[in-house]
KEKOL-176697 format. One record per residue (C-alpha): residue in three letters; x, y, z. Coordinates in Angstrom, 2 decimals, padded with zeros to 5 digits, always signed. Each point is the difference from the previous one (the first is absolute). Layout:
BEGIN
r/east/north/up
ALA/X/Y/Z
...
# end
This chain:
BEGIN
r/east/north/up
UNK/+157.39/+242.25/+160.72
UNK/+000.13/-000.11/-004.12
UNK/-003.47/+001.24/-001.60
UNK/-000.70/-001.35/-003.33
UNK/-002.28/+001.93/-001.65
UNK/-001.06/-001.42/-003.35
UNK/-000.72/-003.35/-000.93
UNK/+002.63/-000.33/-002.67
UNK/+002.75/+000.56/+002.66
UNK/-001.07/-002.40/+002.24
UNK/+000.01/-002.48/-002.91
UNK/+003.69/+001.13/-000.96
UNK/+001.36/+000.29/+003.35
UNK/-001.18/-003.57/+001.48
UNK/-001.79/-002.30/-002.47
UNK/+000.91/+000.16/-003.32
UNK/+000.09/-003.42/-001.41
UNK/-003.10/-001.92/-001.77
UNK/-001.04/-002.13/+002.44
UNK/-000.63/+002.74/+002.75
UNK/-001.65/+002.62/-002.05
UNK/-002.56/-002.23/-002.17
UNK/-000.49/-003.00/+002.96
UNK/+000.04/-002.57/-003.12
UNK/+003.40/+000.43/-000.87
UNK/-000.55/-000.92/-003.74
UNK/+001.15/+003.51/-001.51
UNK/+003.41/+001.46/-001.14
UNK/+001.00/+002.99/+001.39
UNK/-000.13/+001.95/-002.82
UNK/-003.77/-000.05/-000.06
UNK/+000.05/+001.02/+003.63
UNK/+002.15/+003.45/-000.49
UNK/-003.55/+000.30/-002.74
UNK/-002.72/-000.95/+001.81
UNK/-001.95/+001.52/+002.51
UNK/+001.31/-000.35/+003.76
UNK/-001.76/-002.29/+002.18
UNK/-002.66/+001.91/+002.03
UNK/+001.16/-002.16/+002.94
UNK/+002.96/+002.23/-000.23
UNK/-001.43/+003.36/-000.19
UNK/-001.85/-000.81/+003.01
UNK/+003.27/-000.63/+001.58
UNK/+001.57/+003.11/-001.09
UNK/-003.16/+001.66/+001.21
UNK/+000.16/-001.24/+003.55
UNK/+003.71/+000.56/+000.79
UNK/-000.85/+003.61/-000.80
UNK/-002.28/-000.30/+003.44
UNK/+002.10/-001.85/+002.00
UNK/+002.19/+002.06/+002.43
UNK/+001.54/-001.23/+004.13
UNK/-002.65/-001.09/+001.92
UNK/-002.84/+000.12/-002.11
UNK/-003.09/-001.74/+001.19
UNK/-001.11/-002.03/-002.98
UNK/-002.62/-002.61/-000.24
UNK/+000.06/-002.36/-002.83
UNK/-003.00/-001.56/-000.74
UNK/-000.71/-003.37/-001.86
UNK/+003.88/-000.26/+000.66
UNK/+000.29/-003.54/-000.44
UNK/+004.06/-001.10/-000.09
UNK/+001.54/+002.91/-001.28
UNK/-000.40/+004.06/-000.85
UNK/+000.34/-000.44/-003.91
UNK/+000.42/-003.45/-001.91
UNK/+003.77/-001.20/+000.73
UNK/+000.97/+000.99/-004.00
UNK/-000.55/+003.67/+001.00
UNK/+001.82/-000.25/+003.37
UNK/+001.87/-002.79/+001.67
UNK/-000.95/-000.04/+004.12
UNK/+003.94/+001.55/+000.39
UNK/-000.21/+002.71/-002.54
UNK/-003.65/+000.82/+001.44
UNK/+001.43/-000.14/+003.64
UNK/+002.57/+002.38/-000.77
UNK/-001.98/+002.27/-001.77
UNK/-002.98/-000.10/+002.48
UNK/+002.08/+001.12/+002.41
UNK/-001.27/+000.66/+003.67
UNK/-003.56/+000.15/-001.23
UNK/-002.50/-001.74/+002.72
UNK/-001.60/-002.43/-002.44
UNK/-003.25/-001.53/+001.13
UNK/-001.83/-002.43/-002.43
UNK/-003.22/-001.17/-000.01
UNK/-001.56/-003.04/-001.77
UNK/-002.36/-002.94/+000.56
UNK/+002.10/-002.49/-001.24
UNK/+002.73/-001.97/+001.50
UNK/+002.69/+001.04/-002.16
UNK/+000.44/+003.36/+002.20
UNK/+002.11/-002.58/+001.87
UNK/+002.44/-000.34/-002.29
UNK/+000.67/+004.02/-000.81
UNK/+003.25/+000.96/+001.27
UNK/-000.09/+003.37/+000.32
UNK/-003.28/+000.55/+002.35
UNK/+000.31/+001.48/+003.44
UNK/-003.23/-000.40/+000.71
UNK/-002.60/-002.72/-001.53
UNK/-003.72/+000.52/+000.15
UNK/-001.90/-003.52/-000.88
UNK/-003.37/+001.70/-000.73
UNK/-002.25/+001.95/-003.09
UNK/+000.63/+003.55/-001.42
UNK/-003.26/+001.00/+001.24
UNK/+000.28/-000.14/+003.59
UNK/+004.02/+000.86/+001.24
UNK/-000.02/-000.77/+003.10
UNK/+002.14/+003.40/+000.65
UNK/-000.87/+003.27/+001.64
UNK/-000.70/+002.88/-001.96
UNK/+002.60/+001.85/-001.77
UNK/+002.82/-002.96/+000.32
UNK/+001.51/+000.38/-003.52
UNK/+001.73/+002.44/-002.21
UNK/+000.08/-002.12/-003.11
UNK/-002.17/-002.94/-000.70
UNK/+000.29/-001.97/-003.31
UNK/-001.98/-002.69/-002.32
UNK/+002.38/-001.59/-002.22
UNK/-002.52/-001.60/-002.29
UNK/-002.27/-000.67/+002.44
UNK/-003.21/+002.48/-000.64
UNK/-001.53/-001.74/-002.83
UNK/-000.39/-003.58/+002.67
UNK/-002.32/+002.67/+002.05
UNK/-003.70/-000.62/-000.41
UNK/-001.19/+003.25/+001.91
UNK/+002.80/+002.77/-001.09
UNK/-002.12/+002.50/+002.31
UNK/+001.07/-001.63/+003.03
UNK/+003.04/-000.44/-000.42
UNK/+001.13/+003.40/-000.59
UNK/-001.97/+001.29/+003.27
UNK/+001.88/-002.26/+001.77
UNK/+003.41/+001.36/-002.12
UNK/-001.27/+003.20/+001.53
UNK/-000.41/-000.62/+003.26
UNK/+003.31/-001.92/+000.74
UNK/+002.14/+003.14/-001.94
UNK/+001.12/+002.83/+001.53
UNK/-001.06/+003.64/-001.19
UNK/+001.87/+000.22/-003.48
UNK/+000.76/-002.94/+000.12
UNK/+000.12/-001.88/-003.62
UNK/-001.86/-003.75/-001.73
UNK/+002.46/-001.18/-002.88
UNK/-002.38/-002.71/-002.05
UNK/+001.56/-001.75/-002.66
UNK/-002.83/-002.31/-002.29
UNK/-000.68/-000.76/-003.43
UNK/-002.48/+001.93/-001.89
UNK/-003.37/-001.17/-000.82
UNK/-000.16/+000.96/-002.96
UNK/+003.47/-001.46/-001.43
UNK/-000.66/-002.81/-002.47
UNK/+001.45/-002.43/+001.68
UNK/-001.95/+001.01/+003.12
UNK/-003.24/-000.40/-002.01
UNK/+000.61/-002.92/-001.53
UNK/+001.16/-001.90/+003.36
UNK/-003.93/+001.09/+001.54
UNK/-001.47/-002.71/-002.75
UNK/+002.54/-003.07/+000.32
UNK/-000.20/-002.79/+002.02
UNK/+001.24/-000.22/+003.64
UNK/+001.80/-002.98/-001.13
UNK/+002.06/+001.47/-003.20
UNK/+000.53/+003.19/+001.67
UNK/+002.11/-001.89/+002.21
UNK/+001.71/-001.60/-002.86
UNK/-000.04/+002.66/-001.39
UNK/+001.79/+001.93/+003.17
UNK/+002.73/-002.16/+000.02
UNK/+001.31/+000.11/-003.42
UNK/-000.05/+003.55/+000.10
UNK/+001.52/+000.60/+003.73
UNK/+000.97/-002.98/+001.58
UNK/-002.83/+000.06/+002.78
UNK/-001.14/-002.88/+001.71
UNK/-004.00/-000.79/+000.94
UNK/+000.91/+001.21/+003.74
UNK/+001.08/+003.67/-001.24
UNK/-003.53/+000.35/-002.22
UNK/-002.62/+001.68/+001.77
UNK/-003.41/+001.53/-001.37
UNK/-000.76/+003.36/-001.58
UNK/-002.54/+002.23/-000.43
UNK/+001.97/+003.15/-001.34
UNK/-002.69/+002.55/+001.82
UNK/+002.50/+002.50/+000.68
UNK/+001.78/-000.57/-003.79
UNK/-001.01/+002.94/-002.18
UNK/+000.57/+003.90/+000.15
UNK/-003.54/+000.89/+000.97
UNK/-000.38/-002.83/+002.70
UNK/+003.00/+001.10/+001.82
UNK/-001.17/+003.58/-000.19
UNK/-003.39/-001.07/+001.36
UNK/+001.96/-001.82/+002.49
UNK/+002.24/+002.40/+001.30
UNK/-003.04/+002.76/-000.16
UNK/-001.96/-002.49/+002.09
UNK/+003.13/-000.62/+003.05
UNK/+001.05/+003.32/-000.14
UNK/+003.38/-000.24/-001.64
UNK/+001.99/+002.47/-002.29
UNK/+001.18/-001.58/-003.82
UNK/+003.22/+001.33/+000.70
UNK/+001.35/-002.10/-003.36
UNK/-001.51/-002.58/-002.37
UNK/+002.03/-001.71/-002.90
UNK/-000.10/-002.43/-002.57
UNK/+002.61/-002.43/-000.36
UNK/+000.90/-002.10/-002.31
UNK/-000.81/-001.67/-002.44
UNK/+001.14/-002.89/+001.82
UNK/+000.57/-002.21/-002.88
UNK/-001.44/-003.38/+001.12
UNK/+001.33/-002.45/-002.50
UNK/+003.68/+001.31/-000.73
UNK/+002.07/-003.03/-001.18
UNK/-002.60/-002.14/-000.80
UNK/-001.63/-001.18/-003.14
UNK/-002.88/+002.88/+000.26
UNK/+002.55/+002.55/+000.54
UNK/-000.52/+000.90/-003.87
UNK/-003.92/+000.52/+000.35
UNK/+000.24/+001.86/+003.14
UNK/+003.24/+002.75/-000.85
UNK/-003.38/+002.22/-002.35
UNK/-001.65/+000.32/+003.10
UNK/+002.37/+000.48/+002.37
UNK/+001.72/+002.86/-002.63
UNK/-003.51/+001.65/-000.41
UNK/-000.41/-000.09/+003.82
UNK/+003.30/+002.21/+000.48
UNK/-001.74/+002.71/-001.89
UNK/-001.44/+002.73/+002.51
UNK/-003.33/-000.26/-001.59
UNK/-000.65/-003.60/+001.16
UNK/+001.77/+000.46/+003.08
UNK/-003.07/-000.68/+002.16
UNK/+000.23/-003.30/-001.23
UNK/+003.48/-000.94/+001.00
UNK/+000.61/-003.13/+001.91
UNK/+000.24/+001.67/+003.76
UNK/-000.66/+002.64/+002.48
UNK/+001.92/+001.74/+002.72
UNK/-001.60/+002.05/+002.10
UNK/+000.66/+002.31/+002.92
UNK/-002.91/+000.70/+002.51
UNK/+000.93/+002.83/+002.71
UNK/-001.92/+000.36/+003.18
UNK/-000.33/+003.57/+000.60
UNK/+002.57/+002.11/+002.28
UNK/-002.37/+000.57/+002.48
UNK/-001.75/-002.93/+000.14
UNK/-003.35/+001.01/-001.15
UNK/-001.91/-001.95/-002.53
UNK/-000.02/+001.94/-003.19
UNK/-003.57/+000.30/-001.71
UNK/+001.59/-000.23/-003.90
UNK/+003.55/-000.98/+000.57
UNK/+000.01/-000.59/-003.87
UNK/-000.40/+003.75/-001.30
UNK/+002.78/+000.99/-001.41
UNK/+002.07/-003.06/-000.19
UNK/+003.33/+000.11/-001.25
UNK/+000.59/-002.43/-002.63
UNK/+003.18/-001.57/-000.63
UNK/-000.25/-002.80/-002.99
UNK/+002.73/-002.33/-000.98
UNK/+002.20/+000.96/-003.62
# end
């Protein structure tokens, strides 16, 4: 099976054009080859470094797909997936309509109705920040992984300016909003709470459910107005946010939480965290 390994190459070796990379499609790409890639695809990169034959792999939140279909069409995802042993979970009917699911599980995150240690790899594509009790959640992440087994999370960061400016709008215009900017309908909106969306929250976190922070970056800046007519006011902040000393602020998080080899709860999983931070 081909690994990609860095965000960049998955852009160059499957989805290149516009269209795919900024969901809007109203950018040359010249201005792609400048801007910042997509974090949708560096969490793509950073799951097909996981996946191996016969992986046990729960996707949570799945909803109809692994990554949005401009990152991955369902036959370039199939072949790269492999023999993995996909399982998703989500509440929503659209788990129906994924195509690459051996296994669906109609129920919440916080009670999998699996035995203990069922999983090798379990996932959250943007999923995290719709979770009103974080704590939960990543007990039951525990639970269903096996001993080293691994949580990839992939969710914006709280403290991204579009993240904090989104908390004070109106449920109506954030929808608007939404769908000028990526083409989702009402049915694909859900609420957030962004608990789990900061540094020190997902250290508390992971402290609390015993895992190990075996990698935390931030991505980005995804810009969120490319090739429209705020592009101009938003390109400052989006250059000052590629600076290492704002990083923190960048527009998203990927994460890796371990569960210990041996199965035992760690007391500080946190100490000594290596941390790997986006260029």
């Amino acid at each position: 099976m081909r690994t990609l390994t860095s965000a960049p190459e998955l852009c160059n070796g499957f989805r290149t054009d516009a269209a795919l990379v900024f969901p809007r499609g109203r950018c040359e790409p010249a201005r792609i080859r400048t801007a910042p890639v997509h974090s949708q695809f560096e969490y793509a990169a950073t799951l097909l470094e996981h996946i191996r034959p016969n992986i046990e792999w729960l996707d949570i939140g799945c909803g109809r797909q692994v990554v949005p279909g401009w990152v991955l069409g369902t036959e370039q995802a199939r072949a790269l997936l492999g023999d993995a042993n996909l399982t998703g979970l989500d509440v929503d009917k659209a788990i129906e309509e994924h195509p690459l699911l051996k296994k669906r599980l109609r129920c919440r995150a916080e009670n999998i109705p699996v035995p203990d240690d069922s999983f090798d790899l379990v996932t959250a594509n943007m999923v995290v920040e719709h979770i009103p009790e974080p704590g939960r959640l990543l007990r039951e992440i525990w639970r269903v992984l096996r001993p080293g087994g691994l949580f990839l999370v992939h969710t914006p960061n709280r403290r991204f300016y579009m993240t904090r400016i989104a908390r004070h709008v109106p449920k109506v215009i954030k929808k608007r909003v939404i769908y000028w900017l990526e083409r989702r309908e009402d049915k694909d909106i859900f609420p957030t709470y962004h608990r789990f969306n900061t540094l020190e929250a997902i250290q508390q976190y992971a402290a609390e459910s015993g895992f190990y922070i075996e990698s935390l970056r931030f991505t980005g800046p995804t810009p969120s107005f490319l090739g429209t007519p705020l592009e101009a006011l938003e390109r400052p902040l989006i250059n000052l946010l590629r600076r290492p000393a704002f990083e923190r602020y960048r527009s998203n998080l990927i994460v890796e939480l371990k569960k210990p080899e041996s199965g035992v709860s760690l007391t500080v999983p946190s100490a000594g965290m290596p941390m790997q931070t986006a260029a």
